[in-house]
C-alpha positions, 0 to 999 in steps of 0.5 A: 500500500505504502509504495502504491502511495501517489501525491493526489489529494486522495492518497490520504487513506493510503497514507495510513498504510504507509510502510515502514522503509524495507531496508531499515524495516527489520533493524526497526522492527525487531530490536536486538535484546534489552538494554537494561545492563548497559543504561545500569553500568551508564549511570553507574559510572556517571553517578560515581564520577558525581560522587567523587569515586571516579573520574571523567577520564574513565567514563571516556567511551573507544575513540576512533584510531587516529585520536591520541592521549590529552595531556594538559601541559602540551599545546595543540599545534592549532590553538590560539595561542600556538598560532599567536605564538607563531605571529609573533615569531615570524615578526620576531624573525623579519626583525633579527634576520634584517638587524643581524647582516646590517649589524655586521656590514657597518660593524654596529655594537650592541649598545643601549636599547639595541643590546637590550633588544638583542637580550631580548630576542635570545630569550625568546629563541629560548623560549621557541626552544621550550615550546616545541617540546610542548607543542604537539606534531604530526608524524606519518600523517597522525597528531601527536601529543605525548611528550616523549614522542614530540620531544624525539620528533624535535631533536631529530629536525630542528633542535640542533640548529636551534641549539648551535644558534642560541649556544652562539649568540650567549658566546657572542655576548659573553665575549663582547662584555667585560674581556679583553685580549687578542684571543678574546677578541678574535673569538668574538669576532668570530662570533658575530659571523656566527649569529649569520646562522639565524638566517637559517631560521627562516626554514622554520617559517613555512612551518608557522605559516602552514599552522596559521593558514589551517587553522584560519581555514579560509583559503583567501588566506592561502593565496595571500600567503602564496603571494606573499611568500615569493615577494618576501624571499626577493626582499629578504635575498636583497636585503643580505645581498645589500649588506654583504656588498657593503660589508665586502667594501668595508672589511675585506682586503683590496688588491687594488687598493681601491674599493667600490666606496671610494668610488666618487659621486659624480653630482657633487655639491658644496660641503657634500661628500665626495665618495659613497664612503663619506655619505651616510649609511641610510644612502649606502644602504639603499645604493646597496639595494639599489646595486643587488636589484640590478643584478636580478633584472636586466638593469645596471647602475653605476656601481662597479666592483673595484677589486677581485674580491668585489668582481668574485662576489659580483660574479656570484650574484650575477649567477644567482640573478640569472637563476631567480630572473629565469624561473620567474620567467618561466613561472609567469610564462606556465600561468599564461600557457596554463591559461591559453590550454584552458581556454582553447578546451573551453573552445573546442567544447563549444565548437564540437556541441555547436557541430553536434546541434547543426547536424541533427538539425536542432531547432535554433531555441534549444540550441542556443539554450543548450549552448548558454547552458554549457557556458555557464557550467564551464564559468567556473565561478559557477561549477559544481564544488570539488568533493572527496570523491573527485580529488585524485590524491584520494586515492593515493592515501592509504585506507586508514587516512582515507577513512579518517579523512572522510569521517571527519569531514562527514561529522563535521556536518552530520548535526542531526541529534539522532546522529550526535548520540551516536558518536557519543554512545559508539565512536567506532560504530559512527565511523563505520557509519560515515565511512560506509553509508555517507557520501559527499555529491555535489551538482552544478547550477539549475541541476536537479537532484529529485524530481516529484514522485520518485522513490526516495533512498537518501537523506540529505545535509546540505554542507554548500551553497543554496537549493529551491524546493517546489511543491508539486501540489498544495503551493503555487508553482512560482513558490519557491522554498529556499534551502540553506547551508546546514538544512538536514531534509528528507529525513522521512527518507530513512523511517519510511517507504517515501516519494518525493513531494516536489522538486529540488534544484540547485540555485548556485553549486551545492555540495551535498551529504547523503546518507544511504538508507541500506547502509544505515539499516546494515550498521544499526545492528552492530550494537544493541544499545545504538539500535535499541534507541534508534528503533525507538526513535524510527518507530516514533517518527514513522507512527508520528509521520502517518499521524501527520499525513492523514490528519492534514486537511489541505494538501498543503498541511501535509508533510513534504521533504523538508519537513513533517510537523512534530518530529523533532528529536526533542519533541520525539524523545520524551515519548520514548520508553523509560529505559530508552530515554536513560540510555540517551540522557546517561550517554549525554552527561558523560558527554557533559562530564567529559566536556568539563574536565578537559576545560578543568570547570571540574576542578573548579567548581566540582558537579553534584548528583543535583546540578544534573538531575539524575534522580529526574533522569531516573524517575524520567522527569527529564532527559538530556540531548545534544542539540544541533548546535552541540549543546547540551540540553535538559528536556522538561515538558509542562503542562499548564492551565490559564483558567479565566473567569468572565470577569477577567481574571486569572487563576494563578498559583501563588505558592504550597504550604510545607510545615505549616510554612507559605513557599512562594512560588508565583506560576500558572498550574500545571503538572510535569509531563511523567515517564510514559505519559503524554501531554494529554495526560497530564492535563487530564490528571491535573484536571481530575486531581487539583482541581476536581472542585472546578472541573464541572465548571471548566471548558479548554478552549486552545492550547499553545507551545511555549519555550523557556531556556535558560543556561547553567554556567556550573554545568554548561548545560541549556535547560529547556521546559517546553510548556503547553499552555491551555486556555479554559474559561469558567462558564459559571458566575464568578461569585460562584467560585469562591471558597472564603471559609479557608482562613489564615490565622497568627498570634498578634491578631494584628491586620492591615489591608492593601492593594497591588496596582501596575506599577506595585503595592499601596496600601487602601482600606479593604475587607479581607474575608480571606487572609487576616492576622497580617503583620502591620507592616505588610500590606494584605493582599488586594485578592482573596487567597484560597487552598486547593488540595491534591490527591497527595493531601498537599495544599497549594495556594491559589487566587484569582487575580487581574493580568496587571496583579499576574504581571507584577506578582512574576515579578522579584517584587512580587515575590518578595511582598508575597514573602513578607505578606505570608511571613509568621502566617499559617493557616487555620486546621479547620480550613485545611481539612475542609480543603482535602474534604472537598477536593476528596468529594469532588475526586469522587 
């Protein structure tokens, strides 16, 4: 009946026959045993970590292959403060590699600021020295963060040219400062040729950059990178060049007598200096640079080298100059052919349809359209994306990589709830699953990828750009329901036997996620807890899905690809079975648990038993998910009643007595959905308990959703009440519902009256049949206060009261001139047992 189902409006009885999907059918149907064992050895352990007997670390359930031990001394290699460590060694690095050779040409001591500086950047190398022990790396393609591997990666590359530099530089200081003779001297000349060694660290640059171009993720980053790199080498090249040429002038020895310094200026002025050795050094400088440009281009200038030391080092930069000009030639002269390739493909793929199109006499509107069409994919602006499947190094990996890569990929987008649990409760198991039933598909613009009333075999993420669904029947055609990044749609896909209710096209390239309803039915036998909550889980949405479909009264109610009405894993949760819904909410706080003690909150502020409800979770009071944004969420529902009378005012519930005690409690009546129980029947057992004296007198009217969140900075966990709130009114008088023979007495005997206005409490002149022996200091309430008793003998405390009186009275105010009002108050015994008399009656 299912796969007979068509879109007509008359399929709505075919609807309620839908079956289940026959790949998932069996998992679903038929669980694989009791779970009882693994929810017990659950909430053991996360009631132990609680306690204190226990740690977080041995909740921690199998990780996938490629993780590997937290240790929280050793820094990620793709933290923030890593990536800022390694800006600043970068910044730290232009600065040493461009004062060191410009120190050493015109033989500048460090003096002053500039020995404080040089101090400065020693310690920072030794710095640099530390953290690479700390910081974790990869080898063979896996993060490593155990000290003692990090620690054997570096000194097999980079300590030792770390070391030798450092041990230089604190023998160049030591030498420098306060020795004196021939040796020493010599030695710390020796030295400062030694410091040229920092050049070498520029190697390490392309480390660093590497580490910040991943962790920003974003590929404009790259290319500034890759541009930016080529341009730095040329300046830093010329830079030493610069400084080696001049320091060749100065320092070495000259067989001719003459060096290119002493050269004359041609242009001199009066009092200006007559070679380039009497100019300032801000002027040999730039002639330097000047000079060292010149000899990577086919330019000249009128420096030239005066002695064979000077003509050997000209020699060799000519040499160099040769090599960098020739391969920037040929890199420029590879993008421009790259180009002139590309563009004659894209010619010859126009010039062979246009062939085609003409010599099968194809009318002149389709081929131009179809032209048109193949232009806009070859733009490639307007291609579909790159996925995995399409890059060739893929299949150059190894399978271990290749399974890593994709499962990561694949979770980063899979933010399903259903799917979220399962990476909590099996890790291993989830990756199976993203290896095995999800892949990654992507279409170009105007592609389709389904069409109405064709068989539906995949879900659906969509990880990049945006879709257009259309409605085959119930919507206008030019309606047009845009899908974003993110959206997870035909999810019906995976629970039922489904046809496709309209159309979706791509509105730019997409990138798509789909999930394979084959696949998935093959893994969720592979653990019996993941199945047990799955099957749940999949038998609610398909009972929730034909609810949906027959219960639509226009075909535009009823429910399509991208989304059937209440079907949310948080509206599905709370119906489940108690030993399921334990199973989720325990998987879920050791999730929580573990979250806090590798941010260290828990060495902080250490969790209770209370913080995390989990007599609650026990009793199926609450449950706890994880949401789509991660999040750990605390699911509560409510039922609530807002009773009016013709008069305009609202019942509310102002508090309970406890020992003879007022505990002040402002609120609409309600009752907490129990475990197993519906909506529906908490209200019924409100109805028929609490307030049995008014149920003849009471007629519901509308119901409506609503949701409180509120965030515990302790847990880090969201609590959620999801309320409905039904709207009843009185059909009797409302002198008629009233209950002033409940008294409240106290031994002054002593009473004041009040009121309660929009903007707070005043005091009046006003009979209280109600509440008397108020202290004189507090106002007595402007509403009479009576008690309702439930079938468990508590007495709560309600009143009618105004919607002004209700507003302020949920204030902080409110509350607290509730609180003095009660103070020292009881209530009489007479009215307490005339109270549970009539409540008694009224049940039966």
């Amino acid at each position: 009946a299912g796969s007979e189902c068509s879109l007509s409006r008359g399929s709505t009885v075919a609807f309620s026959k839908m079956l289940m999907n026959i790949k998932v059918r069996d998992a679903l149907i038929n669980p694989l045993g009791s779970v009882d064992a693994d929810v017990e050895e659950l909430e053991r352990g996360v009631m132990a970590c609680l306690a204190g007997q226990s740690t977080p670390s041995m909740l921690q359930p199998n990780l996938m292959g490629n993780e590997d031990r937290h240790h929280p001394w050793i820094i990620n290699p793709h933290s923030r403060f890593r990536i800022f460590f390694d800006v600043l060694s970068i910044m730290v690095l232009v600065a040493d590699v461009s004062a060191t050779p410009f120190m050493l040409a015109w033989n500048i001591d460090a003096e002053g600021w500039l020995h404080g500086a040089s101090i400065g950047v020693l310690t920072f190398w030794m710095l640099d020295m530390v953290m690479s022990f700390l910081t974790g790396t990869y080898v063979k393609g896996k993060l490593v963060m155990r000290p003692w591997l990090i620690a054997r990666a570096y000194l097999r590359t980079w300590f030792v040219p770390d070391f030798v530099i450092i041990f230089a530089d604190c023998i160049g200081y030591i030498f420098n400062n306060g020795h004196e003779g021939t040796a020493v001297l010599r030695l710390a000349k020796l030295s400062r040729f030694v410091r040229l060694a920092r050049i070498f660290r520029l190697g390490k640059v392309s480390e660093s950059v590497t580490r910040i171009a991943e962790a920003s993720g974003a590929a404009s980053i790259d290319i500034m990178f890759e541009t930016i790199k080529p341009i730095f080498s040329i300046i830093t090249m010329n830079h030493l060049l610069a400084c080696a040429w001049v320091f060749i002038g100065m320092q070495a020895d000259s067989d001719t007598g003459n060096t290119w310094l002493n050269t004359p200026l041609e242009v001199q002025a009066e009092g200006a200096p007559a070679s380039y050795m009497q100019s300032s050094t801000l002027y040999q400088y730039t002639t330097a640079v000047h000079w060292s440009m010149t000899q990577m281009t086919p330019g000249s200038m009128q420096v030239f080298p005066q002695n064979s030391s000077e003509r050997i080092f000209n020699c060799c930069c000519l040499i160099i100059g040769m090599c960098v000009f020739s391969t920037l030639i040929s890199t420029l002269s590879a993008k421009l052919m790259q180009r002139q390739l590309k563009f004659r493909d894209r010619m010859q793929t126009l010039s062979m349809l246009r062939r085609f199109l003409r010599g099968k006499a194809v009318s002149s509107r389709t081929a131009v359209a179809a032209q048109i069409e193949v232009e806009r994919s070859l733009n490639s602006s307007l291609r579909k994306p790159v996925v995995l499947g399409d890059l060739a190094a893929f299949g150059l990996m190894s399978s271990g990589m290749r399974r890593q890569l994709k499962c990561e990929l694949t979770q980063n987008h899979l933010q399903h709830p259903v799917f979220r649990w399962w990476k909590e409760m099996d890790p291993s198991g989830m990756q199976a699953l993203c290896y095995d039933a999800m892949e990654f598909k992507a279409l170009p613009p105007c592609e389709n990828l389904f069409v109405p009333r064709n068989d539906a075999e995949e879900a659906y993420v969509l990880v990049q750009g945006q879709l257009q669904y259309i409605r085959e029947l119930g919507y206008p055609t030019d309606c047009r329901q845009e899908v974003n990044q993110g959206r997870f749609f035909c999810e019906a896909a995976l629970w039922s036997h489904w046809k496709h209710r309209g159309e979706m096209k791509a509105a730019t390239g997409v990138e798509l996620l789909a999930i394979n309803t084959t696949e998935l039915g093959r893994h969720l036998r592979c653990l019996s807890a993941v199945h047990y909550v799955i099957a749940q889980y999949g038998r609610e949405f398909h009972s929730r899905l034909v609810v949906a479909s027959t219960s639509a009264e226009t075909t535009a109610e009823e429910p399509d690809d991208l989304e059937v009405p209440f079907t949310s894993f948080e509206a599905i949760l709370p119906m489940l079975d108690l030993p399921c819904r334990r199973l989720v909410s325990s998987t879920t706080v050791r999730a929580a648990l573990l979250r806090l003690h590798h941010s260290r909150s828990m060495v902080r502020h250490p969790p209770t038993l209370a913080d995390f409800r989990m007599n609650e979770v026990i009793k199926g009071s609450c449950s706890y998910m994880i949401g789509w944004n991660g999040d750990i969420e605390c699911l509560t529902l409510e039922e609530e009643l807002e009773l009016r009378r013709s008069d305009g005012r609202t019942l509310v519930r102002l508090g309970k007595l406890v020992d003879d005690q007022v505990v002040v409690k402002v609120r609409l009546p309600g009752n907490k959905v129990r475990s197993g129980e519906r909506g529906e029947d908490a209200l019924d057992r409100l109805l028929n308990d609490t307030f049995s004296p008014l149920i003849g007198i009471l007629q519901i009217t509308v119901a409506e959703q609503h949701e409180t969140t509120s965030f515990c900075e302790r847990t880090k966990i969201t609590n959620k009440v999801l309320k409905t709130v039904h709207h009843a009114e009185v059909t009797d008088h409302p002198s008629n519902v009233e209950f002033e023979d409940v008294v409240f007495v106290e031994a002054n005997r002593r009473q004041s009256t009040g009121s309660i206005t929009s903007s707070g409490f005043r005091s009046t002149a006003r009979r209280s049949s109600v509440v008397t022996g108020l202290r004189s200091s507090c106002p007595t309430l402007p509403f009479d206060v009576f008690v309702l008793a439930n079938s468990k003998g508590r007495l709560l405390l309600h009143a009618w009261v105004t919607s002004g009186e209700l507003d302020m009275l949920r204030t902080p105010a409110g509350a607290h001139v509730l609180e003095h009002a009660f103070d020292g108050v009881r209530l009489d015994p007479a009215s307490a047992r005339l109270a549970r008399e009539r409540s008694e009656l009224a049940r039966i």
